[in-house]
C-alpha positions in Angstrom: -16.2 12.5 -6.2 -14.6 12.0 -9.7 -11.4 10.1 -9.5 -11.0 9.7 -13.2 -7.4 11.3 -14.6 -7.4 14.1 -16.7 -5.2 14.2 -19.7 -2.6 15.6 -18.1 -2.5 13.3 -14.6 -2.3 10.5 -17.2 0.8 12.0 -19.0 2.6 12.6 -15.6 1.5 8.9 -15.0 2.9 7.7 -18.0 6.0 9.1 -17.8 6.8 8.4 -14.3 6.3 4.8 -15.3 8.6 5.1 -17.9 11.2 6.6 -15.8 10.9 3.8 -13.0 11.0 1.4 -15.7 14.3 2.4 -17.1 15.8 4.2 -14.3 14.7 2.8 -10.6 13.9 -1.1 -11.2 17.2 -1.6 -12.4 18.7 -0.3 -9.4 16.1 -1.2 -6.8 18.4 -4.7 -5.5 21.5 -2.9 -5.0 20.2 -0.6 -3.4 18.3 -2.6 -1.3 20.8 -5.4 -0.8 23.8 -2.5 -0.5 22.2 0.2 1.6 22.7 2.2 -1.3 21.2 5.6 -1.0 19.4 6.5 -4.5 21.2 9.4 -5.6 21.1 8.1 -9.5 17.5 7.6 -9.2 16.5 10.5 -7.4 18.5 12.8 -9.9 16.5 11.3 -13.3 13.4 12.4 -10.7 14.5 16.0 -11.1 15.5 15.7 -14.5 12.2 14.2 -14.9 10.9 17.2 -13.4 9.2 15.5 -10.8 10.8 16.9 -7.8 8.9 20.0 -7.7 5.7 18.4 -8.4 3.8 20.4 -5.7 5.4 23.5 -5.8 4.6 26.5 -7.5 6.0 27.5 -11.3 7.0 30.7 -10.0 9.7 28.5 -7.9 10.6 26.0 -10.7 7.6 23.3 -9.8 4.7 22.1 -11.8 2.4 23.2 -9.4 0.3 20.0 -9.4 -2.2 18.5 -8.0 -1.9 15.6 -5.1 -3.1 13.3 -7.3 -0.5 13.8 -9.5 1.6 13.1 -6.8 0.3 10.3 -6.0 0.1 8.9 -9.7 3.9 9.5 -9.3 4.9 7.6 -6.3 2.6 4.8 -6.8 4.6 4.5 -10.4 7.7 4.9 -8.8 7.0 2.1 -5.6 6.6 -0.4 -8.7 10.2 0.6 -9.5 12.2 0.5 -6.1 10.0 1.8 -2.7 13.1 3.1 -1.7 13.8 6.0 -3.8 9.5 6.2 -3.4 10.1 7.3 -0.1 13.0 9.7 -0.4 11.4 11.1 -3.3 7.6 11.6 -0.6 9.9 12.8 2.1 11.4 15.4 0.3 7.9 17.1 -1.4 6.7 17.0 1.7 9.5 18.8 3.1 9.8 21.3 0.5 5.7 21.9 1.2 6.7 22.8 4.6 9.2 25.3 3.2 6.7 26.4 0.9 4.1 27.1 3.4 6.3 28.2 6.2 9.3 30.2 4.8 10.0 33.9 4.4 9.9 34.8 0.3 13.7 35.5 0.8 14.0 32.1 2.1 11.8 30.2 -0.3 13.4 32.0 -3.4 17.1 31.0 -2.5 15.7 27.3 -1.3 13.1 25.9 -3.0 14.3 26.2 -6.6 17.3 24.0 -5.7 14.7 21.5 -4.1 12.4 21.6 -7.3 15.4 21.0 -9.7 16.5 17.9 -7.8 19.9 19.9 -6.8 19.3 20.0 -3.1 16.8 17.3 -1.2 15.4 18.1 1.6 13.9 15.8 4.6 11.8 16.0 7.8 13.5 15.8 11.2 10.6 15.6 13.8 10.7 12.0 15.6 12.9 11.6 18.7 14.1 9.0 21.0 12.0 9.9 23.9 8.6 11.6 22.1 8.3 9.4 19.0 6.1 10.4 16.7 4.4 12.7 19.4 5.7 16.0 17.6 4.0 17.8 20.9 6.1 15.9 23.3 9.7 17.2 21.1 12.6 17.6 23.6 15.4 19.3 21.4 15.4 22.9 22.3 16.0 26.0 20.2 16.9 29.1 22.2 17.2 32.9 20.4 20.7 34.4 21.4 20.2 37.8 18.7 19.8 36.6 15.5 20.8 32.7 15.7 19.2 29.9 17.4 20.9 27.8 19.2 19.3 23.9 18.9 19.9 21.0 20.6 19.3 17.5 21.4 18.8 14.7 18.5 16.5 13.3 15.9 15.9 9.2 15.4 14.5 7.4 12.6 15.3 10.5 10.0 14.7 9.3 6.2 17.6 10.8 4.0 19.5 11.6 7.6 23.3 11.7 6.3 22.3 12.9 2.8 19.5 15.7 2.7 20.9 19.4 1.9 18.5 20.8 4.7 15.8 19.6 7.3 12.4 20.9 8.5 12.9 19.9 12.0 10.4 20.1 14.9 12.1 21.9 17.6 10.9 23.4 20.8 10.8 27.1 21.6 8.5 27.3 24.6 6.3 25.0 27.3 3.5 22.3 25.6 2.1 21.8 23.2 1.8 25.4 21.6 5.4 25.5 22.0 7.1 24.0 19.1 8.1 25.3 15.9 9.5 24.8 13.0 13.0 25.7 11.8 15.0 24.9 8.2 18.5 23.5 9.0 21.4 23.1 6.8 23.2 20.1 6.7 26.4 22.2 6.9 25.0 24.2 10.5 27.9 24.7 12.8 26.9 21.9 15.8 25.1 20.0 13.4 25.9 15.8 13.1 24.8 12.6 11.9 24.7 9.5 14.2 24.1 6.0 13.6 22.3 4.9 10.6 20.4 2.2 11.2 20.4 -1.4 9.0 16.6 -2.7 9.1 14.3 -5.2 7.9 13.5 -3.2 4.6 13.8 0.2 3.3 18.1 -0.2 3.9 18.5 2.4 0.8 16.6 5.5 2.5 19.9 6.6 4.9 17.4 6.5 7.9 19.8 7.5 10.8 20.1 10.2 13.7 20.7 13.7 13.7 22.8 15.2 16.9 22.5 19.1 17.4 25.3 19.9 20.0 24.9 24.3 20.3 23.8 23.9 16.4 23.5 27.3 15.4 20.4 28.3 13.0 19.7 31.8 11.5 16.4 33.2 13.2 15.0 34.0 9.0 15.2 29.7 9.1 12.0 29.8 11.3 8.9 28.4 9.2 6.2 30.4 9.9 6.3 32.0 13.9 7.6 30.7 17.2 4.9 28.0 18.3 3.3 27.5 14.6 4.6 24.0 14.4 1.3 22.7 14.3 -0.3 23.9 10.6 3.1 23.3 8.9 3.3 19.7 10.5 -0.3 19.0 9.4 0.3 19.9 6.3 3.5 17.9 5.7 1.7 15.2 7.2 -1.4 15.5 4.3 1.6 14.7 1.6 3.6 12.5 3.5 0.8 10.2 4.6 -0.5 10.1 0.9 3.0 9.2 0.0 3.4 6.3 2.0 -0.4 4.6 1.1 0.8 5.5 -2.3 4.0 3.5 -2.1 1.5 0.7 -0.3 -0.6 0.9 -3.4 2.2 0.7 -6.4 3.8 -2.4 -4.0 0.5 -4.4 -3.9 0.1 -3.9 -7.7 3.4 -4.9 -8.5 2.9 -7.8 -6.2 -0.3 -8.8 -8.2 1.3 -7.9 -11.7 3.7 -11.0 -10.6 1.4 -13.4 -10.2 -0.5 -13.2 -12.4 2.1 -13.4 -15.1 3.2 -16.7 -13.1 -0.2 -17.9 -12.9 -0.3 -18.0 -16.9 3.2 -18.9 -17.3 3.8 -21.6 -14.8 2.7 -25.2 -15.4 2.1 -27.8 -12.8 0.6 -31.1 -14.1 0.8 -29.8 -17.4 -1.6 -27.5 -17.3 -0.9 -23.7 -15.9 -0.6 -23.0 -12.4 -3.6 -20.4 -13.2 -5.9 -23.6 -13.8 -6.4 -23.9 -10.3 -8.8 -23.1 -8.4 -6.9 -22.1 -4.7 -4.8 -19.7 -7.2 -8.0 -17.9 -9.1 -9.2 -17.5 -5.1 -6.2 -16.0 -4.3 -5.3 -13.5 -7.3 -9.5 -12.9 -7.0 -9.1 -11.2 -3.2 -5.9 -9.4 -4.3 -7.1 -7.8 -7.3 -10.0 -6.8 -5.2 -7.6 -5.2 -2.1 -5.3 -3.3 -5.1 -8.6 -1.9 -6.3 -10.2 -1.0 -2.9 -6.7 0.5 -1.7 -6.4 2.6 -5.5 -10.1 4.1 -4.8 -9.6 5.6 -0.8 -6.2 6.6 -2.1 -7.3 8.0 -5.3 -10.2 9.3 -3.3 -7.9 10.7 -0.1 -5.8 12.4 -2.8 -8.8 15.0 -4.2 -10.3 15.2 -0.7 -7.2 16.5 1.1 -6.7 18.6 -2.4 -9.8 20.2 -1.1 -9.7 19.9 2.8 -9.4 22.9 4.9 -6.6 23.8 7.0 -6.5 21.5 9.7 -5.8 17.6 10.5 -5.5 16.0 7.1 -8.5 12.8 8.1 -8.7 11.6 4.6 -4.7 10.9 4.3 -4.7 9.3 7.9 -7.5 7.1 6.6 -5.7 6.2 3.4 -2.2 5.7 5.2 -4.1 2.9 7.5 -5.9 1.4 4.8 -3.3 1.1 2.5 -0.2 0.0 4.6 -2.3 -2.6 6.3 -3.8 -4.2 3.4 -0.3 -4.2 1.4 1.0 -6.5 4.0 -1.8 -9.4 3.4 -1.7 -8.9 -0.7 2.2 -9.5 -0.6 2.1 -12.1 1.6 -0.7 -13.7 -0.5 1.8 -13.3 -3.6 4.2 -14.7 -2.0 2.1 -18.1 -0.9 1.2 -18.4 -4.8 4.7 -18.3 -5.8 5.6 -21.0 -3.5 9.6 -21.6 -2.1 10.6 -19.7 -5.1 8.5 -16.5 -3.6 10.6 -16.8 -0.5 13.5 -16.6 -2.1 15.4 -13.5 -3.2 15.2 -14.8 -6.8 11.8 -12.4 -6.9 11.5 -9.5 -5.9 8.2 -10.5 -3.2 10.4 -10.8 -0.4 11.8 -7.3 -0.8 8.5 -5.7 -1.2 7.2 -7.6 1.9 10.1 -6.0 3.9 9.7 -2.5 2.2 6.0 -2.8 3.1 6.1 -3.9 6.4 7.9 -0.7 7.5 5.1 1.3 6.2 3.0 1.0 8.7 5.4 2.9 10.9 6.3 5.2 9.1 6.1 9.0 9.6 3.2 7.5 12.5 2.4 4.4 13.1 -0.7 2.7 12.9 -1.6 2.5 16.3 -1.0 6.3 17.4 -2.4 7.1 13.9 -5.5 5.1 15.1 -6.0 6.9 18.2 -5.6 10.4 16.6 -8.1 9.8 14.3 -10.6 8.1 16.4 -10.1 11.7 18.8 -11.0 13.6 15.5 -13.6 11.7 14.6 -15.6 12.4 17.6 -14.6 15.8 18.4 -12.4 15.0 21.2 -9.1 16.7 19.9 -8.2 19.8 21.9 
């Protein structure tokens, strides 16, 4: 499979470089250091145009590829992982809506989403069912034309600032009963909990959502009652390339920093690059960055292509990616010495960013076992 870019991937490349350059990097402490949700950043992404990236012209979108998507977050990570990760949550979101909606429903919503106006977010996880969408425990009930929803969502990226949610809820028994409804952050019954301070990732509002009687128009259902399942997949495909993405542009930053230290830096008068535990080092990251670009790369055109259905090459590139980011950070951060510990550099920071990764959307162990059922036929 070709993964060369085209002319026009390497334009949207360039320019999200340029915008994470001028508009996320010089942001990315604060909000780190501040818990400050993005806002700044995410608006240049939608006056960037990259907000609609996926979605379709007709809609406001560029109608992209997901390697252009990719191209985009990876640029973006380099700049502040934070605002990566709103900015994935929120096309894969506005996928769901794409996919799922009535056209009434995706003509009033989805050009707000590809304009940057409104952001959107994904509320499936819960306290008791985790990532386990099948096991969801918040109920939606049809009383005429309204549901009624409740029970509460954990762990929500964007949780006290999206405009609207896809949210997992469940309208009959197992696992063919859950579905899929749109809900406004405004819905009558509708509240945010806690918001959580964590290791990394402290600008990305993740936090609960409480539905106490929350009261949801019955046109808000994305596709029927019960057809959770294709729209969650398919979220999942650009979600799960989001994240390896973010992986990706973190381990390449990582690498960029050494080795401008490893030319800069002198030890015994001679640069630090001289020696011969460093050229190991940078040798076995540069190797992991290029590894990790070519299954992403690679994941991207192959889900582009993939059939309806449990997206295999995204999972693959999620547990690739997020794993390996881990070791090339912390090998940037043995090069750099005490000073890479500190919070002088910005190693630390993508180390903590990283390390939530491989939890993300679903972790690495249940991400494992789904695939290894997949693999060998054994899904039901």
């Amino acid at each position: 499979m070709d993964t060369r870019l085209s002319e026009a991937q390497m334009m949207i490349q360039d320019s999200a470089r340029e915008v994470s350059l001028l508009e996320l990097s010089t942001r990315a402490h604060d909000t780190d250091s501040m818990g400050m949700f993005p806002w700044e950043a995410f608006r240049a992404l939608g006056d960037a145009e990259f907000t609609g990236v996926l979605l379709p012209k007709e809609y406001g979108g560029s109608d992209a590829d997901l390697l252009s998507f990719v191209l985009v977050v990876e640029e973006l990570a380099k700049g502040c992982a934070n605002t990566a990760l709103v900015y994935a949550t929120h096309v894969a979101a506005a996928r769901g809506i794409q996919q799922g909606g009535s056209p009434e429903l995706k003509q009033e919503i989805l050009p707000l989403l590809a304009s940057g106006k409104r952001l959107a977010a994904w509320a499936a996880t819960e306290p008791n069912s985790g990532s386990n969408v099948t096991a969801v425990e918040t109920t939606a009930k049809l009383d005429g034309d309204s549901y009624a929803v409740n029970g509460s969502k954990i762990f929500i990226t964007s949780a006290e600032e999206a405009h609207y949610y896809v949210t997992a809820v469940r309208t009959g028994p197992g696992a063919a009963g859950v579905s899929a409804l749109l809900i406004d952050k405004e819905a009558e019954g509708l509240d945010t909990g806690r918001r959580f301070l964590r290791l990394g990732m402290n600008g990305t509002s993740s936090g609960e959502l409480l539905f106490n009687n929350c009261q949801v128009k019955k046109r808000n259902l994305l596709g029927t009652e019960g057809g959770y399942a294709p729209l969650g997949m398919s979220m999942a495909g650009v979600a799960m390339l989001g994240v390896s993405a973010i992986a990706l542009g973190l381990s390449q930053a990582s690498l960029d920093l050494c080795l401008k230290y490893g030319q800069e830096r002198k030890i015994g008068g001679q640069p630090l690059g001289n020696y011969q535990g460093v050229q190991f080092l940078v040798s076995e990251m540069s190797v992991a960055v290029e590894a990790m670009r070519s299954l992403v790369y690679w994941s991207a055109l192959k889900q582009q292509e993939a059939a309806p259905g449990l997206p295999i090459a995204a999972y693959q590139a999620k547990l690739f990616s997020t794993e390996t980011a881990l070791k090339v950070i912390d090998k940037a951060i043995q090069l750099h010495g005490g000073t890479g510990y500190t919070r002088e550099l910005p190693l630390e920071r993508y180390y903590r960013d990283a390390r939530g990764l491989t939890l993300h959307f679903t972790p690495t162990e249940p991400l494992k076992e789904v695939m290894g059922k997949a693999l060998m036929g054994l899904l039901p």
